[in-house]
N, C-alpha and C positions, 0 to 999 in steps of 0.2 A: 731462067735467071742463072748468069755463073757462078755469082759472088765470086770474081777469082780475086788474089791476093796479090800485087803487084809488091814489092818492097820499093820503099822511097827511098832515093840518092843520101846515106850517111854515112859515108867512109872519114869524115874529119872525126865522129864523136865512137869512142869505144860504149857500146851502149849497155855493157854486161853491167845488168844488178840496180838499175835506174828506178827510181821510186816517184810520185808524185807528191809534190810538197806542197805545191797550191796553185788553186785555178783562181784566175783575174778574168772576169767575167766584164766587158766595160762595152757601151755602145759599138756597135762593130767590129768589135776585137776583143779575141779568147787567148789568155797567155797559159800556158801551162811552164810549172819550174819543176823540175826532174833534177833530182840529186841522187849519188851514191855513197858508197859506206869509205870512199876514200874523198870523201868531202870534191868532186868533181858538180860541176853543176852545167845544166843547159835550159833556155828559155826557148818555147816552142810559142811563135806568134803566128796566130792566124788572123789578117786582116779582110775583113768583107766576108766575114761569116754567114751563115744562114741558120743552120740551126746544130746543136752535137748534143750529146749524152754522154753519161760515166757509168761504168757497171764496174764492180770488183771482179777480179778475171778469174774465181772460182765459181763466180755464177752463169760463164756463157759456156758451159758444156758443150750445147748443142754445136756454139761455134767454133769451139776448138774440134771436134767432130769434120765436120765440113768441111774444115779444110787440112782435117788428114796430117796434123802435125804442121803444118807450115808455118801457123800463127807462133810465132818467136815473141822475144823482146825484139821491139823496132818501131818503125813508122813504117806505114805502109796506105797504099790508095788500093781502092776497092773497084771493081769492073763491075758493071750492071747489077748494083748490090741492091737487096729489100728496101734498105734504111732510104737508098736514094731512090727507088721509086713511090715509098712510100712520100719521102716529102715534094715528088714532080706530082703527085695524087694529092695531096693537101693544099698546094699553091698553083690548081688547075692545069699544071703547064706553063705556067706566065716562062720556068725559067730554062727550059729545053732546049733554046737555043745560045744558054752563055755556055760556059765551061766552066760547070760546076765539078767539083772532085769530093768525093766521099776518102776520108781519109781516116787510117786509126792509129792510133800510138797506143802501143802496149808496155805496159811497165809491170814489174813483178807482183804490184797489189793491183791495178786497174789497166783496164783499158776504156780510154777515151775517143771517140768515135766523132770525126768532125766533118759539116758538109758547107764545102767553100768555096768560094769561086778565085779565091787568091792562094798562091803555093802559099804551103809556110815558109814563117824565116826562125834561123836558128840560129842562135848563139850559144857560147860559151860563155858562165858566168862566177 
């Protein structure tokens, strides 16, 4: 298992200092709203979800560990990660042959960890 850390394509959004304001949890789609202290805002939509979690990012030691300082503020896609083989072991393999991506966005209180078979899409709001 590598769990490597790929960073996801974000050069339109300055991501320094981004907080989580609220998750919209709705039939196949998870929004996440990220604000900063200069009142700057971005909506992270993931369509055709499958499954994610939130942890407070003083609680994943272990994965700040792992990856040896890389885990920033960002978004980022995960390579041959736990989380995604744990849910290809929960849903038998039915989904091994789409392109599913493990993805996680980390913000100064949380990180949110998404597993999806559609990029996100980002705005500015």
């Amino acid at each position: 298992m590598n769990n490597k850390l790929v960073a996801y394509p974000f050069e339109s959004y300055p991501y320094k200092g981004f907080m989580l304001d609220k998750l919209m949890y709705l039939p196949s789609v998870l929004e996440l709203f990220l604000s900063n202290d200069n009142e700057s805002g971005i909506k992270i939509s993931f369509n055709g979800f499958y499954s994610f979690r939130v942890i407070d990012e003083s609680d994943v030691i272990k994965m700040q560990d792992e990856f040896d300082g890389e885990m920033m503020l960002g978004i980022y896609s995960l390579v041959d990660s736990e989380y995604l083989e744990w849910f290809h072991e929960q849903s038998v393999g039915i989904h091994l042959d789409g392109n599913i991506t493990h993805y996680m966005v980390v913000t100064v209180n949380d990180v949110i960890e998404i597993i999806s078979c559609e990029k996100p899409v980002i705005l500015e709001i």
